[in-house]
C-alpha positions as CSV (number, residue, x, y, z in Angstrom):
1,X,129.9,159.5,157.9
2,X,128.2,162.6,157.1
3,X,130.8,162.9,153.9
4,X,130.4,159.6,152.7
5,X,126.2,160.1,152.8
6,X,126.9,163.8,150.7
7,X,129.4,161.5,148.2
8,X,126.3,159.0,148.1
9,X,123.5,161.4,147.2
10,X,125.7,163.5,144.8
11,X,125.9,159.9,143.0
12,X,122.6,158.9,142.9
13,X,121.7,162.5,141.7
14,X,124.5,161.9,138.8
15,X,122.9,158.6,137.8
16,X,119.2,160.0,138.2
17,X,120.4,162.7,135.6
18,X,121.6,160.5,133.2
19,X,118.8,158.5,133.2
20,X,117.1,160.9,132.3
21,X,118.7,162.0,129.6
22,X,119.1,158.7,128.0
23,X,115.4,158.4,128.1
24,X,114.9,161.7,126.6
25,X,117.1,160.6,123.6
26,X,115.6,157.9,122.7
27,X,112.8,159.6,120.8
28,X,108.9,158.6,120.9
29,X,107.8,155.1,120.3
30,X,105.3,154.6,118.1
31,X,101.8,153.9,119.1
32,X,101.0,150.3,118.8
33,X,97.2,149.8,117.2
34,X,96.2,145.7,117.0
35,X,93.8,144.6,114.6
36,X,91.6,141.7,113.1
37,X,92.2,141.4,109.6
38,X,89.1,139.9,108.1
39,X,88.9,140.1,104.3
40,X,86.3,141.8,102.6
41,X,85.5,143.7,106.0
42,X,87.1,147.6,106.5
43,X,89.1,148.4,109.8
44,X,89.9,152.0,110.8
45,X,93.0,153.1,112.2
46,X,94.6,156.4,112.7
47,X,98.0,157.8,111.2
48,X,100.3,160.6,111.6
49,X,100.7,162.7,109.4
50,X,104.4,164.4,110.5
51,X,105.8,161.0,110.9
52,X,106.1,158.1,109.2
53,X,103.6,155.1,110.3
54,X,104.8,151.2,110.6
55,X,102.1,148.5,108.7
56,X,102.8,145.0,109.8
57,X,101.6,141.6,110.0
58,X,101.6,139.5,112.9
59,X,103.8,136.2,112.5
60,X,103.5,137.2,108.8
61,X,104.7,139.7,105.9
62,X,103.1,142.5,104.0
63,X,104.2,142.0,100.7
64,X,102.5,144.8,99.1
65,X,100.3,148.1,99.9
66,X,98.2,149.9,97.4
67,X,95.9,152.8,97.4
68,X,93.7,153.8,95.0
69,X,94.8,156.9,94.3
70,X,98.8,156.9,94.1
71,X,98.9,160.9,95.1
72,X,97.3,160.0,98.7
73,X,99.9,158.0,100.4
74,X,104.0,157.7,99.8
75,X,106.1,154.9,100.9
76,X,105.9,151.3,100.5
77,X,106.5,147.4,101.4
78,X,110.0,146.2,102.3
79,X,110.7,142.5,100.7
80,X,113.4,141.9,103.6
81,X,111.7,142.8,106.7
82,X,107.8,142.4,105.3
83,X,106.8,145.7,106.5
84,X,105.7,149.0,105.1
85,X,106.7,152.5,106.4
86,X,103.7,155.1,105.0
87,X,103.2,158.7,105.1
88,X,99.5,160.0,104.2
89,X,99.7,162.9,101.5
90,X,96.5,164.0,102.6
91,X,94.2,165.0,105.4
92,X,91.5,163.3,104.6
93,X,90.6,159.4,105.4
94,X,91.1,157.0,102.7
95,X,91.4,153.3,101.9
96,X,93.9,150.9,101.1
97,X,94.6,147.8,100.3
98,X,97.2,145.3,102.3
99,X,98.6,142.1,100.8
100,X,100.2,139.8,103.0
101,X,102.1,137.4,101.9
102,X,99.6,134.5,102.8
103,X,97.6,135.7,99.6
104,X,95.0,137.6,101.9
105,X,94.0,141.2,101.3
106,X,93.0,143.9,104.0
107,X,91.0,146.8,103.7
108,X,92.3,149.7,106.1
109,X,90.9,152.8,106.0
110,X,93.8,155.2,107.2
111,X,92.7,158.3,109.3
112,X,95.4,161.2,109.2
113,X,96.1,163.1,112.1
114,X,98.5,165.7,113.6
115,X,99.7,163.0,116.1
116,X,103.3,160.9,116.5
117,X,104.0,157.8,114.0
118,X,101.8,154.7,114.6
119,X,102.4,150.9,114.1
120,X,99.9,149.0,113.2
121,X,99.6,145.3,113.2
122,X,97.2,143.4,111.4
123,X,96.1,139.9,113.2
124,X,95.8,137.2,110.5
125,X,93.1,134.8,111.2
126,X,93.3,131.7,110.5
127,X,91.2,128.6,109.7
128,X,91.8,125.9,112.1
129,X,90.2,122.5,111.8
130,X,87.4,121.1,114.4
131,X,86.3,117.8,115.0
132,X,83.1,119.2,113.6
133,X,84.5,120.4,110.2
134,X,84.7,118.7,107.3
135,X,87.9,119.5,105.4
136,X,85.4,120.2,101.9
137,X,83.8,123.1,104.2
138,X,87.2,124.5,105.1
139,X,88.3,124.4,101.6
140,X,84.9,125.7,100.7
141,X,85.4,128.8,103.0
142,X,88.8,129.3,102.0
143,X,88.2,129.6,98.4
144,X,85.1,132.2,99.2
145,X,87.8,134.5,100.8
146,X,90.0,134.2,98.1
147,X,87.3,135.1,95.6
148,X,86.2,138.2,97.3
149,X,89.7,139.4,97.5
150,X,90.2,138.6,94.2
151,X,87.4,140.6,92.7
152,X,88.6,143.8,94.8
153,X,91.8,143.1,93.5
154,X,90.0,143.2,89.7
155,X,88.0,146.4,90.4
156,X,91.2,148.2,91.8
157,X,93.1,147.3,88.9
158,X,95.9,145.5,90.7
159,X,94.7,141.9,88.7
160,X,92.5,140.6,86.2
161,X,89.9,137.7,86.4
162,X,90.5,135.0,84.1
163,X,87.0,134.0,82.6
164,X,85.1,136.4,84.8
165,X,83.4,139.0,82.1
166,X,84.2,142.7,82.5
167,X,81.7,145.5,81.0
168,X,82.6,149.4,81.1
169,X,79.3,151.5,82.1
170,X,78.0,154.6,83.0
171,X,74.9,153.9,84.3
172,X,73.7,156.7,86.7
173,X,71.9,155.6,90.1
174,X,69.9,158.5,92.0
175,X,71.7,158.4,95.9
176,X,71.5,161.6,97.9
177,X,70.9,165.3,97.3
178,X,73.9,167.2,96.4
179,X,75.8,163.6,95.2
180,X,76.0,162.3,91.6
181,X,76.3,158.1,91.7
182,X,77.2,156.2,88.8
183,X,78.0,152.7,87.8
184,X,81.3,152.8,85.7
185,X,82.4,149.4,85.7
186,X,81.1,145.5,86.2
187,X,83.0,142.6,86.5
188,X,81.0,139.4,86.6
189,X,82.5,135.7,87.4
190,X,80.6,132.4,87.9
191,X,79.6,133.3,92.1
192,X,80.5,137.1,92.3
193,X,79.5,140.7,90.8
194,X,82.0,143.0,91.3
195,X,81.0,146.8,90.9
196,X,83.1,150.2,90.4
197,X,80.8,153.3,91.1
198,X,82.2,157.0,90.8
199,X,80.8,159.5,93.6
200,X,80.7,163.0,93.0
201,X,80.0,165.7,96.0
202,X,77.8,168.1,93.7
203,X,76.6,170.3,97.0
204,X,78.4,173.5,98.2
205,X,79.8,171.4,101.6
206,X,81.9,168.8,102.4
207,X,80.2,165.3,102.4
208,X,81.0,162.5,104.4
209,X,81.0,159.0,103.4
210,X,80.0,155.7,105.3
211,X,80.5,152.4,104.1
212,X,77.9,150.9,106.0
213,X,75.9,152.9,103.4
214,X,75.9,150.5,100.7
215,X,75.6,147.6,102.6
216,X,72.6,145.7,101.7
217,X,71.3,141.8,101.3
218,X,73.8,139.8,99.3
219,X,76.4,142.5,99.4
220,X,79.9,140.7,100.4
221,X,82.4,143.8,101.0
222,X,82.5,147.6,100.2
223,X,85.6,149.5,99.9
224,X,85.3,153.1,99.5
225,X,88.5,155.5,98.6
226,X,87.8,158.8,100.6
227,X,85.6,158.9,103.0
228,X,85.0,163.0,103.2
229,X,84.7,164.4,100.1
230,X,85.3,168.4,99.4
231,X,82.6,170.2,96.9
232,X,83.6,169.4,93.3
233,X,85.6,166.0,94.0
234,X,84.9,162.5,93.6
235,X,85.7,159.3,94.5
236,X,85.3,155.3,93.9
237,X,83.5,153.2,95.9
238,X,83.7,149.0,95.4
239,X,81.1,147.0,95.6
240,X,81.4,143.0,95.9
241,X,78.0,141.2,95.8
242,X,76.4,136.9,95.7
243,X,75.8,136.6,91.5
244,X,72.1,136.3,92.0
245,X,72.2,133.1,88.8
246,X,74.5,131.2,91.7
247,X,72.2,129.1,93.9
């Protein structure tokens, strides 16, 4: 009796052990991060920077990803699986822009840090009728969203607006001490004003950036590319606003 307890407890040792070590081969999983996509509206999510970092959609595809700045980010949208495998280039925060497949774009602003690979899935809303909508007011609201993503798509280059009225500038616009702000670029269409602005950090320290910042009445979304900027560097900052002629 005693041998057949000993034989019993050896085994349950044996399959402890293994147990273990088939969880300790498995590698990490990566942290899961759920958000609200809401166009024209930034969401902030944090990335590894020693591992690579899983973009999805829920119940949808990302059919493309696009920073600003190319030299900030590597890696890119899969067609087959409709997800995006990144790696920030940098160790700074900075925007990007998500296109899902739906036709909707995402602003994320990706926060590196010395931490495992993330995934992070984006929660598409969508508009769902109510006895108290009309179908002209969802199509209404519809076509708003698409505008505004549109017109970042414009300012970022990705697309160009056709009938919309596009004017190179540099008109400079007093901000804060130690910054240089000027208008580079306008892009007008029939209900929107879309402005490109380049930031300069002119001081002797590091400057930090908030979107909230350039939020004012009639402003519709604000994308900025780096939030911290280092003396001597620059960066872009979007601005989509109501045309003031649209009543």
């Amino acid at each position: 009796m005693q041998t057949n307890h000993s034989k019993m407890k050896r085994l349950s040792l044996e399959v402890l052990a293994w147990s273990c070590l088939g969880l300790s081969l498995s590698g990490p999983a990566l942290a899961l991060q759920v958000v609200d996509g809401v166009e024209g509206k930034t969401v902030f999510v944090n990335v590894s920077t020693r591992d690579l970092n899983r973009i999805a959609i829920e119940g949808g595809k990302v059919r493309r990803i696009k920073a600003a700045d190319d030299s900030v980010l590597t890696g890119s949208a899969d067609q087959e699986t409709g997800q995006a495998l990144v790696q920030p280039l940098v160790k700074d925060p900075f925007g990007i822009f998500v296109f899902s497949q739906t036709g909707k774009t995402y602003t994320l602003v990706l926060q590196p840090k010395d931490i495992p690979g993330e995934s992070i899935v984006i929660r598409e809303q969508r508009i769902e009728a109510s006895p108290s909508s009309l179908p002209g007011e969802i199509e209404r609201s519809s076509s708003y969203q698409q505008a505004i993503k549109s017109m970042l798509q414009a300012l970022s280059g990705e697309r160009t607006l056709s009938g919309a009225e596009t004017r190179k500038t540099w008109d400079e616009i007093k901000l804060w001490k130690g910054s240089r702000f000027a208008l580079e670029q306008t892009i007008q269409s029939n209900s929107m004003i879309g402005e490109r602005y380049r930031l300069f950090n002119v001081s002797d320290k590091p400057m930090r950036v908030a979107e909230q910042e350039f939020y004012k009445k009639g402003v519709l979304a604000v994308a900025v590319r780096d939030l911290n900027l280092d003396p001597g560097r620059s960066t872009v900052v979007f601005v989509v606003k109501r045309n003031a002629g649209v009543r």
